[in-house]
matplotlib code that plots the C-alpha trace (Angstrom):
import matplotlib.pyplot as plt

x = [44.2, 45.4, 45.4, 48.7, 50.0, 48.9, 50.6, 49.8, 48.7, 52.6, 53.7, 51.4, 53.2, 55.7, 55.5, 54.0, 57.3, 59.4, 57.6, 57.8, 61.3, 62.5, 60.6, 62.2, 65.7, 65.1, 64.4, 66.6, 66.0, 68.5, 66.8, 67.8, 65.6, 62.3, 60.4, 57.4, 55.9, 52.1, 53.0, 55.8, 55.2, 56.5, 57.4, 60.3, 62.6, 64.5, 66.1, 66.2, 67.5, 68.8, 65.1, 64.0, 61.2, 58.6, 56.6, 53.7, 53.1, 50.1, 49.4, 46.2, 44.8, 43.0, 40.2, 41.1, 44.4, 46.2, 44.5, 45.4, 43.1, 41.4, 42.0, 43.7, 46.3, 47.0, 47.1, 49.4, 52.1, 51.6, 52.6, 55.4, 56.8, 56.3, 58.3, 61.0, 61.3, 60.4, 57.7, 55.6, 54.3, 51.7, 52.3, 49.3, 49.5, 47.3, 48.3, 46.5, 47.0, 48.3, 47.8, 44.2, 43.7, 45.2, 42.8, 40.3, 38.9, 38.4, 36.9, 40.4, 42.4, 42.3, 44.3, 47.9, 49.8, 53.5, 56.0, 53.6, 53.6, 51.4, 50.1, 51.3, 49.0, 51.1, 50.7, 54.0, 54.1, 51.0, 52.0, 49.9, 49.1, 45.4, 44.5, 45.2, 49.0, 48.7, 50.7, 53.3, 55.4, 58.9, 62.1, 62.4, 58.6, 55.6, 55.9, 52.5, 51.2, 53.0, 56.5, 59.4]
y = [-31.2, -27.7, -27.0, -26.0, -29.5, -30.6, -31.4, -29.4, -30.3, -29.9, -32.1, -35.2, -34.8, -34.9, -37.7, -40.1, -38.7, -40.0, -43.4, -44.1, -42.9, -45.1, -48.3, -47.3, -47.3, -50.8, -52.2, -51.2, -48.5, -45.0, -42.7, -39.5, -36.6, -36.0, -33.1, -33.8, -30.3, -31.2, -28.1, -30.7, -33.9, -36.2, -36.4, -39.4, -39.4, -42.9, -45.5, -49.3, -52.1, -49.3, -47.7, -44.0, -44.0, -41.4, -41.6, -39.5, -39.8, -38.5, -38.9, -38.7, -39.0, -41.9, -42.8, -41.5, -42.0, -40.6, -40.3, -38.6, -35.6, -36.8, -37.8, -34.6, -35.5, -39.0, -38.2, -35.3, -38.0, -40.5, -38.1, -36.3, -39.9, -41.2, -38.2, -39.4, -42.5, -43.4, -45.6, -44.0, -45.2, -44.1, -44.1, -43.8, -43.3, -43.2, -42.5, -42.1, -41.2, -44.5, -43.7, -42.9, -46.3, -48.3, -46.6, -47.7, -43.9, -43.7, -40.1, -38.7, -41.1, -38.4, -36.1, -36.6, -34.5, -33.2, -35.8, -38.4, -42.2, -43.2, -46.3, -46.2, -47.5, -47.8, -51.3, -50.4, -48.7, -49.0, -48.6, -45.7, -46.9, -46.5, -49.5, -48.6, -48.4, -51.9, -54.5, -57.8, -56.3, -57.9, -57.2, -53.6, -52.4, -52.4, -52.8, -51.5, -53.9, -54.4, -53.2, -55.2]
z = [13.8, 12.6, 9.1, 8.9, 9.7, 6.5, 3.6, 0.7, -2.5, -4.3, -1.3, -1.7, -5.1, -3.7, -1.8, -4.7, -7.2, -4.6, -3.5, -7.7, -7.8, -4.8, -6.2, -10.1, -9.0, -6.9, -10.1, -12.3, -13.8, -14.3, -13.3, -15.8, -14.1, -12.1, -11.7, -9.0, -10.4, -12.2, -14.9, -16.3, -17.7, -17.5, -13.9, -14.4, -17.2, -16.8, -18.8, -18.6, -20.8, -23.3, -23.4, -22.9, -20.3, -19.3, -16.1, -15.8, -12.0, -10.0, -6.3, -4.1, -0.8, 0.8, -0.4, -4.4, -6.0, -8.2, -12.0, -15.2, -15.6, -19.0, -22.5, -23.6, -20.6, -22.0, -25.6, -24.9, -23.0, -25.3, -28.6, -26.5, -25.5, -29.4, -30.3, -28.3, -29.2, -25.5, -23.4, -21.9, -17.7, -15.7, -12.0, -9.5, -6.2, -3.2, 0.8, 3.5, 7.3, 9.0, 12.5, 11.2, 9.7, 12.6, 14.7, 11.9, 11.8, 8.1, 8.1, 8.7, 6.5, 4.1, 6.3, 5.7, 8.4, 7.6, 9.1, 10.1, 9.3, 6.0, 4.3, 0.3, -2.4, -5.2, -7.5, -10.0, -13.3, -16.0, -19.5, -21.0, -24.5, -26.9, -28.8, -31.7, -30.3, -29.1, -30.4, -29.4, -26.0, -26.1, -24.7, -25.9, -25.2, -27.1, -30.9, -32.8, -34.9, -38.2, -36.7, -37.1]

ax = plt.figure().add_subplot(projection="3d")
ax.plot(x, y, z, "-o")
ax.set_aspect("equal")
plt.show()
């Protein structure tokens, strides 16, 4: 396999932007911008039942997926999305080289080739929240404790 038939890092990006886009928009949601860049956060801008939404998306390759790179990355999302009166999402994705895993060779699942089939880990939007944020979800999000 020749290196230049894989995909780069910015387009197993990408890739997981667009998978979370596609599955967004099935269900419901308006879709106001994306940006698949990692210097931007958050990825998804979207709205749904009247509520601002911010998706914070990151994409891996078989056998990792996709994961915030620390605390400093999840506090910064979850003040920028409070500032906006907005929830915020975490999407994380995972692919991997399907002709690889139907041939059950695991050691080059990991190589996702431009323009080739792959298998999609992706298990829907997580809300990103700390516990002290926690409080009684109903139709419009999560409510911290003590809010109306």
């Amino acid at each position: 396999m020749e290196n230049k038939e894989l995909m780069t890092r910015e387009e197993i990006q990408d890739f997981g932007v667009q998978v979370v886009y596609e599955e967004m928009a099935k269900d419901g949601y308006e879709i106001l911008g994306a940006n698949p860049s990692l210097a931007m956060t958050p990825q998804i801008v979207a709205r749904k039942d009247g509520r601002l939404c911010f998706v914070v998306v990151r994409t891996d390759v078989y056998p990792n997926k996709g994961k915030l790179a620390g605390d400093k990355e999840l506090f910064y999302n979850l003040e920028h999305a409070e500032r906006n009166n907005a929830v915020c999402y975490f999407a994380s994705v995972g692919i991997c080289n399907a002709a690889a895993a139907d041939a059950g060779d695991e050691k080059t699942m990991g190589y996702v080739v431009r323009d080739q089939g792959f298998y999609v880990d992706f298990e829907g939007l997580q809300v990103m929240t700390t516990i002290d944020r926690i409080g009684v979800a109903n139709g419009n999000g999560l409510k911290r404790q003590g809010q109306g």
